[in-house]
BALUM-499534 format. One record per residue (C-alpha): residue number from 1; y, x, z. Coordinates in Angstrom, 1 decimal, decimal comma. Layout:
N
   fivo        Y        X        Z
    NUM        Y        X        Z
...
***
This chain:
272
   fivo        Y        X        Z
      1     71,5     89,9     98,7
      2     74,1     92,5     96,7
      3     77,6     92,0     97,1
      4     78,2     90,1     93,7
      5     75,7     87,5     94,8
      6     77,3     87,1     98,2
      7     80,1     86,5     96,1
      8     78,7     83,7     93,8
      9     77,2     82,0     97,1
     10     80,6     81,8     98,8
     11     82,9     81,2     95,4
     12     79,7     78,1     95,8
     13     80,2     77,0     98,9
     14     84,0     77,2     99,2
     15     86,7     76,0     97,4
     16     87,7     78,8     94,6
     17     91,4     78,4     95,5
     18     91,2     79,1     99,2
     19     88,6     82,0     98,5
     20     91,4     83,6     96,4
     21     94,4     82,9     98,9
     22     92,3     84,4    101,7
     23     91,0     87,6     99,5
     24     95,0     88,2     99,0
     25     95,6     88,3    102,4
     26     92,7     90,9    103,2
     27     94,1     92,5    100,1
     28     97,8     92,7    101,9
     29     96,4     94,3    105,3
     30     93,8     96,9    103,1
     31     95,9     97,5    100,4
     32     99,0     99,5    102,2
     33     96,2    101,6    103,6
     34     94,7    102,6    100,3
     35     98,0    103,4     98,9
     36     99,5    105,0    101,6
     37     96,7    107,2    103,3
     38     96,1    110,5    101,3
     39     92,3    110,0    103,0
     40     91,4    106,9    100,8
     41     94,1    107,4     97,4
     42     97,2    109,0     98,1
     43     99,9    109,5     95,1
     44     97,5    111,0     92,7
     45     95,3    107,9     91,8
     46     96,0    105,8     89,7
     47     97,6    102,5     90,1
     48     95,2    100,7     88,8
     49     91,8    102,7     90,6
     50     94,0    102,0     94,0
     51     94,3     98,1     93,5
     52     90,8     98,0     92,0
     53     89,6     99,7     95,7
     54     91,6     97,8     97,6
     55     89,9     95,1     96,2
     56     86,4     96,4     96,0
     57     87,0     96,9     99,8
     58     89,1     93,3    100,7
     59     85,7     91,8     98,8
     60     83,5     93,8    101,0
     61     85,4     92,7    103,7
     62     85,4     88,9    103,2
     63     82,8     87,9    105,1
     64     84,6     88,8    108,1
     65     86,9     86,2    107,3
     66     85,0     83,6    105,9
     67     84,8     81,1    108,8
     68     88,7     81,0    108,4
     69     88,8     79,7    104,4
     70     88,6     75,9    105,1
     71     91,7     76,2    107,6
     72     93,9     78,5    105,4
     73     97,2     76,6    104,9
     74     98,2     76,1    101,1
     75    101,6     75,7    101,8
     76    104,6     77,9    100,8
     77    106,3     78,9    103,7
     78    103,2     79,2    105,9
     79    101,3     81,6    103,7
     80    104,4     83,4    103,0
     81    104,4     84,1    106,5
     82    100,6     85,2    106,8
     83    101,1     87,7    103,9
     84    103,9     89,4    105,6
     85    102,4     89,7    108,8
     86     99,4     91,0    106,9
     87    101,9     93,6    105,5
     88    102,9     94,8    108,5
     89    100,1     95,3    109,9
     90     98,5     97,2    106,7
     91    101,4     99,2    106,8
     92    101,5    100,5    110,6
     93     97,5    101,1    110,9
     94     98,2    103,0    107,6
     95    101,1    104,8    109,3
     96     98,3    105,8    112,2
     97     96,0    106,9    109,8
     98     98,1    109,5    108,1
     99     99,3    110,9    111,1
    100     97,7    113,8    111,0
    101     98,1    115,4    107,4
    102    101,5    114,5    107,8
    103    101,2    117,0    110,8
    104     99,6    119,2    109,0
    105    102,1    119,3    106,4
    106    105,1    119,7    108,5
    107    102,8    122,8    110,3
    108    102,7    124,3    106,6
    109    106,6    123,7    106,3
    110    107,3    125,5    109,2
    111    105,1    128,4    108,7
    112    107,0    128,9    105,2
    113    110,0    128,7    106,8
    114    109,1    131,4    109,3
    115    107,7    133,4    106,7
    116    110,0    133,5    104,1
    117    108,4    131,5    101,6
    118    109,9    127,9    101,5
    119    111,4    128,8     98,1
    120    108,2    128,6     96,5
    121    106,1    125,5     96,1
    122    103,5    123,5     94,5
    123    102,0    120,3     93,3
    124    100,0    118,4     96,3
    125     97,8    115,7     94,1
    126     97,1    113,6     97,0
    127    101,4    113,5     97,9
    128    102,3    113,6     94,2
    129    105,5    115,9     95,6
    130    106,2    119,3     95,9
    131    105,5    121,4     98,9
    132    105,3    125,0    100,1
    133    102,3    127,3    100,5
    134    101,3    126,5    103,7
    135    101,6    123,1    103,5
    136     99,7    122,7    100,5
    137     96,7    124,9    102,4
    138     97,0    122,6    105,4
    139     96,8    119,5    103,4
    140     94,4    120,0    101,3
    141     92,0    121,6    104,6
    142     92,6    118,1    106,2
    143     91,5    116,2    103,6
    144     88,7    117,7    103,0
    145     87,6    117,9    106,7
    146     88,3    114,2    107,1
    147     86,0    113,1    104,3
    148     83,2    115,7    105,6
    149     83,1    114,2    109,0
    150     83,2    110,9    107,1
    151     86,0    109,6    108,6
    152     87,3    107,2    105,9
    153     84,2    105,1    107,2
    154     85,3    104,8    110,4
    155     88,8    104,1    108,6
    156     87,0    100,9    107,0
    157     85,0    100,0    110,2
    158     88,6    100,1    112,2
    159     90,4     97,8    109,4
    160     87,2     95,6    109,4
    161     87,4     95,1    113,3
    162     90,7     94,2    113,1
    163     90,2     91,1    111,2
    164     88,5     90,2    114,3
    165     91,3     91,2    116,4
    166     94,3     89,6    114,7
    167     92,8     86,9    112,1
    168     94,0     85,8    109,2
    169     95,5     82,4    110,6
    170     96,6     84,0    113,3
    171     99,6     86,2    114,4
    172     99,9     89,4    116,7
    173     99,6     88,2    120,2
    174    100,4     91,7    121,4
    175     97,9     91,7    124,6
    176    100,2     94,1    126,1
    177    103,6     93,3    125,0
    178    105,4     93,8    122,2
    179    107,2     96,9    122,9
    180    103,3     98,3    124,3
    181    102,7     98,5    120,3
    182    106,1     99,7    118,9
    183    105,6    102,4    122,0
    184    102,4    103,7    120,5
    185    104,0    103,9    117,1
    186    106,8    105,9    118,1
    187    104,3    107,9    120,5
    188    102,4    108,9    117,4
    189    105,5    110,3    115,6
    190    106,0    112,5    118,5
    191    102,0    113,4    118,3
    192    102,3    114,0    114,6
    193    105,6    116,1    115,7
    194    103,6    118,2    118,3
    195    100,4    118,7    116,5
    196    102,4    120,1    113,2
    197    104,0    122,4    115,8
    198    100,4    123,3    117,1
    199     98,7    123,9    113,9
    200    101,9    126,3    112,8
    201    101,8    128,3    116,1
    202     99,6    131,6    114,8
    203    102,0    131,9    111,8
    204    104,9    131,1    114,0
    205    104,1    133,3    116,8
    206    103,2    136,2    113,9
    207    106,1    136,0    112,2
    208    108,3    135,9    115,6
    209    107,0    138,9    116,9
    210    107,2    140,9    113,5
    211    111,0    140,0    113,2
    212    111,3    141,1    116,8
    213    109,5    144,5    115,9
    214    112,1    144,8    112,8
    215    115,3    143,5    115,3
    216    114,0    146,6    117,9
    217    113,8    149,1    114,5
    218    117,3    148,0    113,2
    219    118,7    148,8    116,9
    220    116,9    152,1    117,0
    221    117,1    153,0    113,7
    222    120,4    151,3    111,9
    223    120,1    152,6    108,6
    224    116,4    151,0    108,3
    225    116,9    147,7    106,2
    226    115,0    145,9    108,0
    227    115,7    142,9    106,0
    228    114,2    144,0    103,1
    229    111,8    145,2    104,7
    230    110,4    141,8    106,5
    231    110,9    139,9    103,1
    232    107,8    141,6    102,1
    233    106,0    141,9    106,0
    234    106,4    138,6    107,1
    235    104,9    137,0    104,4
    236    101,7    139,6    104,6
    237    101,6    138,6    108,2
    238    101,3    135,0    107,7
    239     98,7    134,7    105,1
    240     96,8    137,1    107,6
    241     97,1    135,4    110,3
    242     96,3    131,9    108,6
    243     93,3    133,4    107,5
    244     92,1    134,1    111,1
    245     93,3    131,7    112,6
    246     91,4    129,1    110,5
    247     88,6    128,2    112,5
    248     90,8    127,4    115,1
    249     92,8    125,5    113,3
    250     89,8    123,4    111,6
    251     88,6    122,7    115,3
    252     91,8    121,4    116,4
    253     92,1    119,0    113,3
    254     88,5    117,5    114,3
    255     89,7    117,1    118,0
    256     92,9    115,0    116,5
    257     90,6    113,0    113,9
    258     89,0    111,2    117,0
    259     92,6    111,1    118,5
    260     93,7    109,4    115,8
    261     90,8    106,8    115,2
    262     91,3    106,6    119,2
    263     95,0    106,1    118,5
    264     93,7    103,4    115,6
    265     91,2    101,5    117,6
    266     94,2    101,5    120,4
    267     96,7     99,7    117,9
    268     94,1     97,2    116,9
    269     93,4     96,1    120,1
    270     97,0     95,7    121,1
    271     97,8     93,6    118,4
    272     95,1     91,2    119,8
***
């Protein structure tokens, strides 16, 4: 049986008013995702592709919560309240997922910086912003290794477990506490903090050591301007170094894709 047939069974079986209150509330805890993750839409799609995913996928994802129709409360207040915990809880897994292009893009930000070349930048698709060299590079490399190692799948498996986590008629228990959860969030800011400090260390380390080389010249050598001189060496040095540092840095973003579904899996169950 397709997925448009599974459809017209349960639309049979259930009452059409309840099927629709419960596909919005998948909708609320997929949807923030989908918009917010540069893995699964970012900036760059359009509105209407993004909503018409998010609702491919909250479809998809309805017979998780099917048992749960016949109970769903019709009343204002109470499915107010669903919705927004729904929200939030979109809205933090999302904020786990993109941990680690965010990290990359503060690792490209840094390496400009060090370089010499934050003054010039270009368009990101996926952040629909502006961003410097490096950070455009890094990106766009962590996109593209996340959907090779399909890792938006595991992204859907995760959000599809966690409608058997946390239900829909159901709110966080928070196994371990509520500050146990709000710890993890804060804990992967300071990951994504770290790893964008990782990922920039070849540039950063290059670029160091060449305006250490220039500080030793100026001292021996004061009429050398060495200023000058690294505007047009540190940059050189960078893209070098990027370049050969690369597979390095490719391996290190596949070790924090399963940190970060780790991470994921980690928030899911502590909201149970």
């Amino acid at each position: 049986m397709n997925v448009t047939e599974q459809l017209g069974a349960l639309l049979a079986e259930q009452n059409l008013s309840l099927v629709i209150y419960a596909v919005a509330l998948v909708l609320a805890r997929v949807l923030p995702v989908v918009i917010l993750s540069p893995f699964l839409g970012g900036e760059s799609i359009p509105p209407q592709v993004k909503i018409g995913l998010g609702v491919l996928l909250a479809i998809v994802l309805f017979p998780a919560v099917e048992g749960q129709v016949a109970d769903l409360p019709t009343g204002a207040l109470a499915y107010i309240a669903l919705l927004l915990k729904e929200i939030f809880v979109g809205v933090t897994l999302a904020f786990v997922v993109s941990m680690v292009t965010d990290a990359a893009m503060v690792a490209g930000q840094i390496a400009d910086t060090m370089s010499g070349a934050q003054m010039a930048s270009v368009m990101v698709p996926q952040l629909q912003q502006s961003v410097t060299l490096f950070s455009n590079l890094k990106t766009q490399l962590t996109i593209v290794l996340f959907l090779t190692v399909n890792g938006h799948h595991l992204v859907i498996d995760a959000l599809a477990d966690s409608f058997l986590t946390v239900p829909l008629l159901g709110m966080p228990k928070f196994s371990e506490g509520s500050w146990a959860y709000f710890e993890l969030l804060i804990r992967v800011f300071g990951d994504m903090v770290g790893l964008g400090l990782v990922l920039a260390a070849p540039m950063f380390l290059a670029t160091f050591l060449t305006d250490l080389s220039l500080g030793m010249i100026n001292k021996v050598a004061p009429q050398v301007q060495v200023f000058f001189i690294s505007m047009s060496i540190k940059p050189m040095i960078s893209v070098l170094m990027a370049f050969l540092a690369m597979h390095l840095i490719a391996d290190r973003l596949v070790l924090e894709f399963r940190h970060m579904l780790a991470v994921l899996n980690r928030a899911i169950s502590l909201l149970g």
